[in-house]
C-alpha positions as CSV (number, residue, x, y, z in Angstrom):
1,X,-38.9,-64.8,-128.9
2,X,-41.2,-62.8,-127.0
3,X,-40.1,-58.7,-126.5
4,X,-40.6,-56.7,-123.7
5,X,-41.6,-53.2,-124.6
6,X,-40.8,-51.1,-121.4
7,X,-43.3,-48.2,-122.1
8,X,-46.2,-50.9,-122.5
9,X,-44.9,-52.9,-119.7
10,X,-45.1,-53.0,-116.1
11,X,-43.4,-55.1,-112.9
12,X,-46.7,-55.4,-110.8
13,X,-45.2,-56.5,-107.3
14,X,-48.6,-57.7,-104.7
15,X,-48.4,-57.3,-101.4
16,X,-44.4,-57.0,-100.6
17,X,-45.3,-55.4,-97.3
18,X,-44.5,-56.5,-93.5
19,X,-47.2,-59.1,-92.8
20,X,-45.4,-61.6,-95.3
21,X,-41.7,-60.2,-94.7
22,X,-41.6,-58.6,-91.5
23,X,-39.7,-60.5,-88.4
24,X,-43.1,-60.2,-87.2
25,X,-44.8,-62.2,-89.8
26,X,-48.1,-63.9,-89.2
27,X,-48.6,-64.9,-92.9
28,X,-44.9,-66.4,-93.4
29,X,-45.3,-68.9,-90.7
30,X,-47.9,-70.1,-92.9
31,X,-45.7,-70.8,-95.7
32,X,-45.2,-74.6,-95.5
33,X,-42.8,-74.7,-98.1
34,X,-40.3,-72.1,-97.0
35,X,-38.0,-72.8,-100.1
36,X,-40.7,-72.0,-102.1
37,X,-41.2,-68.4,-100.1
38,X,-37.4,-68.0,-99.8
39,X,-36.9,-68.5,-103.5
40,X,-39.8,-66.2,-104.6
41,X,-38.1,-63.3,-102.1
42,X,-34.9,-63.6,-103.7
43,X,-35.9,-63.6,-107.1
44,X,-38.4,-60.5,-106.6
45,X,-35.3,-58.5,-105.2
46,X,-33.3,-59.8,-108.7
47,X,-36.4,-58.4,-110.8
48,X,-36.9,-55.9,-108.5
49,X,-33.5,-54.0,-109.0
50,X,-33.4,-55.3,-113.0
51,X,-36.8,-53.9,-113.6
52,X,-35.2,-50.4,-111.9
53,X,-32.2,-50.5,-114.3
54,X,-34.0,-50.6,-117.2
55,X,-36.5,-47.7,-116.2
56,X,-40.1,-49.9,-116.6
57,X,-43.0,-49.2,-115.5
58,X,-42.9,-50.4,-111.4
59,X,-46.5,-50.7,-109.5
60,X,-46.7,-51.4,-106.0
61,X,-49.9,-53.3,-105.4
62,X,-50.3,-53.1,-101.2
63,X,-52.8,-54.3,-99.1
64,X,-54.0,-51.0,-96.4
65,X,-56.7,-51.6,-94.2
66,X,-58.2,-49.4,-90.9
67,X,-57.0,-51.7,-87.4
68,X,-60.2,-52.0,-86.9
69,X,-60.8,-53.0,-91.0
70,X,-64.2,-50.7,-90.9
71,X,-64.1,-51.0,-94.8
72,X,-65.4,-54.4,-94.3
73,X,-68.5,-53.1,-93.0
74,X,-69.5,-53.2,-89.6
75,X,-69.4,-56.9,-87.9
76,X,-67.7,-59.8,-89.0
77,X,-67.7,-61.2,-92.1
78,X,-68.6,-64.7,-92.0
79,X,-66.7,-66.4,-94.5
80,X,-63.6,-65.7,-96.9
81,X,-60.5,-63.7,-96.5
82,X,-62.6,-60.9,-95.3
83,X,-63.6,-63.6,-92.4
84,X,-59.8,-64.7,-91.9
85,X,-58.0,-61.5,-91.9
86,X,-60.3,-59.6,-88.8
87,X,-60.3,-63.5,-86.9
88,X,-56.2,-63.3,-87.1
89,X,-56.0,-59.8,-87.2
90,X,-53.3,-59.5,-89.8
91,X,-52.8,-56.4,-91.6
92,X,-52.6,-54.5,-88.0
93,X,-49.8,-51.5,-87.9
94,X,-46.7,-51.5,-89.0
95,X,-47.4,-54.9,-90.9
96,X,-48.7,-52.9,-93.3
97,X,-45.3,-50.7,-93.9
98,X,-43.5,-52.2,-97.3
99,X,-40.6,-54.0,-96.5
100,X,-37.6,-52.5,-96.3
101,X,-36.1,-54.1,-99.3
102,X,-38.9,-53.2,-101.8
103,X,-39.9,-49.8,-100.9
104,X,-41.1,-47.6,-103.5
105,X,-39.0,-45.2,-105.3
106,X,-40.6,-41.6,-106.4
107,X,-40.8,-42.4,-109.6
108,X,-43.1,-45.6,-109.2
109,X,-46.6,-46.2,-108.8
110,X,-48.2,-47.3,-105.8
111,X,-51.7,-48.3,-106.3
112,X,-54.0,-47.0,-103.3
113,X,-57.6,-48.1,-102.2
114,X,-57.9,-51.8,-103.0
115,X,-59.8,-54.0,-100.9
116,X,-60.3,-57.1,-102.5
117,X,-58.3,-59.8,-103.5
118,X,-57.6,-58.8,-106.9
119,X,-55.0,-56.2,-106.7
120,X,-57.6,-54.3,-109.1
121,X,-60.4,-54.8,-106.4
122,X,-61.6,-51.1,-105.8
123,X,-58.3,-49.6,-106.3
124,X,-56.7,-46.9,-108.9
125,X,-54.7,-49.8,-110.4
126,X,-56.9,-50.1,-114.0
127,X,-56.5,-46.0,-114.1
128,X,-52.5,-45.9,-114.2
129,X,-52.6,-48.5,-116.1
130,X,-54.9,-47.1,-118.8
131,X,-53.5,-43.4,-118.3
132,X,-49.9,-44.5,-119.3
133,X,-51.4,-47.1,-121.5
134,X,-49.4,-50.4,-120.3
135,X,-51.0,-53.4,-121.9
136,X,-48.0,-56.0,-120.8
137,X,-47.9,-56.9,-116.9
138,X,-45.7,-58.7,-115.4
139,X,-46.9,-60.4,-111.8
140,X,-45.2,-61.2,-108.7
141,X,-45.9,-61.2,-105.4
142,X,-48.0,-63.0,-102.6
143,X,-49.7,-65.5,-102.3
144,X,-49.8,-66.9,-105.7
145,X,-53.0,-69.1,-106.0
146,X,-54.8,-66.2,-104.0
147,X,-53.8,-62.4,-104.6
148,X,-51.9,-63.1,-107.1
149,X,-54.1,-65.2,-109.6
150,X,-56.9,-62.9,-108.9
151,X,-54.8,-60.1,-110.3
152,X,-54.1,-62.7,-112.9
153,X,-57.1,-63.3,-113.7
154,X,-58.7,-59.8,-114.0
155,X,-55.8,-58.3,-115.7
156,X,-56.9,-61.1,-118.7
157,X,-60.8,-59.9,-118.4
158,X,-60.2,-56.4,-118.2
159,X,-57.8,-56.7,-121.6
160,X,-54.4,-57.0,-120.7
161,X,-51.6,-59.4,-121.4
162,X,-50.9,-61.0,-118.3
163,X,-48.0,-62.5,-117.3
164,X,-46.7,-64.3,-113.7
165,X,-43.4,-64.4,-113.1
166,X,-43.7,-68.1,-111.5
167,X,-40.6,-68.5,-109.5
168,X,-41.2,-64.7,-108.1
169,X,-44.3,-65.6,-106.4
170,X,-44.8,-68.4,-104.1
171,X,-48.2,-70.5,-102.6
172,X,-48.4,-71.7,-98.8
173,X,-47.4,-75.5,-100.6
174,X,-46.1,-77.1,-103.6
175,X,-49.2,-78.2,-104.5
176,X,-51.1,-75.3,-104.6
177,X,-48.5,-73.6,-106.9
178,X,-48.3,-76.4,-109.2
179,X,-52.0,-76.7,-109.9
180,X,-52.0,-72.6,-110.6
181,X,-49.2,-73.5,-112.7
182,X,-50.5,-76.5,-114.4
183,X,-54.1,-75.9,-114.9
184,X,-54.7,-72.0,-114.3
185,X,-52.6,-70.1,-115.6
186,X,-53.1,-71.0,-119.5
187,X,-56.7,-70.0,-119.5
188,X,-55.5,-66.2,-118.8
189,X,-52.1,-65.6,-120.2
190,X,-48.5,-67.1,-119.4
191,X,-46.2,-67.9,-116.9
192,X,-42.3,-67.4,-117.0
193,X,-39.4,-68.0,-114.9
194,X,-37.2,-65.0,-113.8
195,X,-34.3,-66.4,-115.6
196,X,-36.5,-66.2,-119.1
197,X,-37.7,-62.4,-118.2
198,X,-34.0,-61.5,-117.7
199,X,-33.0,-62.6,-121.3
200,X,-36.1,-61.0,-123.1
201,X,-34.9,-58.7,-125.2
202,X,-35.7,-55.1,-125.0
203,X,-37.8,-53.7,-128.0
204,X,-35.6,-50.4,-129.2
């Protein structure tokens, strides 16, 4: 059975910010399945305040852009989320505040300047990574079949061992989730429940 070394390890939690947990929400009305969404929320705040217990590595992975999202370049981008997220204008004010219940201690890392989808997309992510030399990281978040398998898969290319925490995350349907799940995720590491991550036993 499978170890979990807390100084190479990390929770990595994407996007746990108002515009998918807010009351003002644009991107969980989107959520067809909302057991799916309701589950994943529940089980981040269980791995959340495990994670905390133990002392491992915690990285906030946000998603901060200008109102006017100027680091997209002036004009609108025709195509892709870049397209979607200045036509809906999510990501606007205090949307982009963490949520209340999974705001960042002191002591964790918050990764600053991404802008892609990948949580690593021209942020500081790879560097606290590499500087406290975490190898193992552990993925939950929003959604998972966008953000999240991005991470996902450019954690695996840049070297790490990836890991998704599938019942922590949650797609807009079932089907999207299960095809991640299905035919995905064993090209670039594994997936796990939370139950499973709970009972890993902690390498002394």
């Amino acid at each position: 059975m499978e170890k979990l070394d807390l100084d190479k390890s990390a929770l990595i939690l994407i996007e746990y910010q108002n515009e998918w947990l807010g009351k003002d929400s644009k991107l969980s009305f989107l959520m067809k399945d909302k057991e799916q969404f309701k589950k994943a929320i529940n089980n981040s705040k269980i791995l959340l305040k495990y994670a905390r217990k133990l002392n491992m590595n915690i990285i906030h992975v946000p998603l901060i852009l200008s109102d006017d999202y100027k680091e997209f370049g002036k004009g609108k981008a025709h195509f892709g989320l870049r397209s979607v997220i200045q036509n809906v204008k999510t990501w606007q004010g205090e949307s982009k505040d963490f949520y209340k219940d999974f705001t960042p201690k002191e002591n964790e890392f918050i990764a600053h300047g991404r802008l892609g989808v990948s949580g690593f997309g021209g942020s500081n992510l790879d560097a606290i990574l590499r500087n406290n030399e975490i190898n193992n990281l552990y993925m939950i978040g929003f959604a998972t079949n966008v953000c999240v398998e991005s991470t996902f898969r450019e954690a695996h290319d840049k070297g790490y061992n990836s890991f998704v925490i599938s019942d922590a995350t949650s797609s807009f349907t079932k089907e999207e989730k299960d095809f991640f799940l299905k035919s995905i995720v064993h090209h670039f590491g594994k997936s796990l429940t939370t139950k499973f991550f709970l009972n890993l036993k902690v390498l002394e």
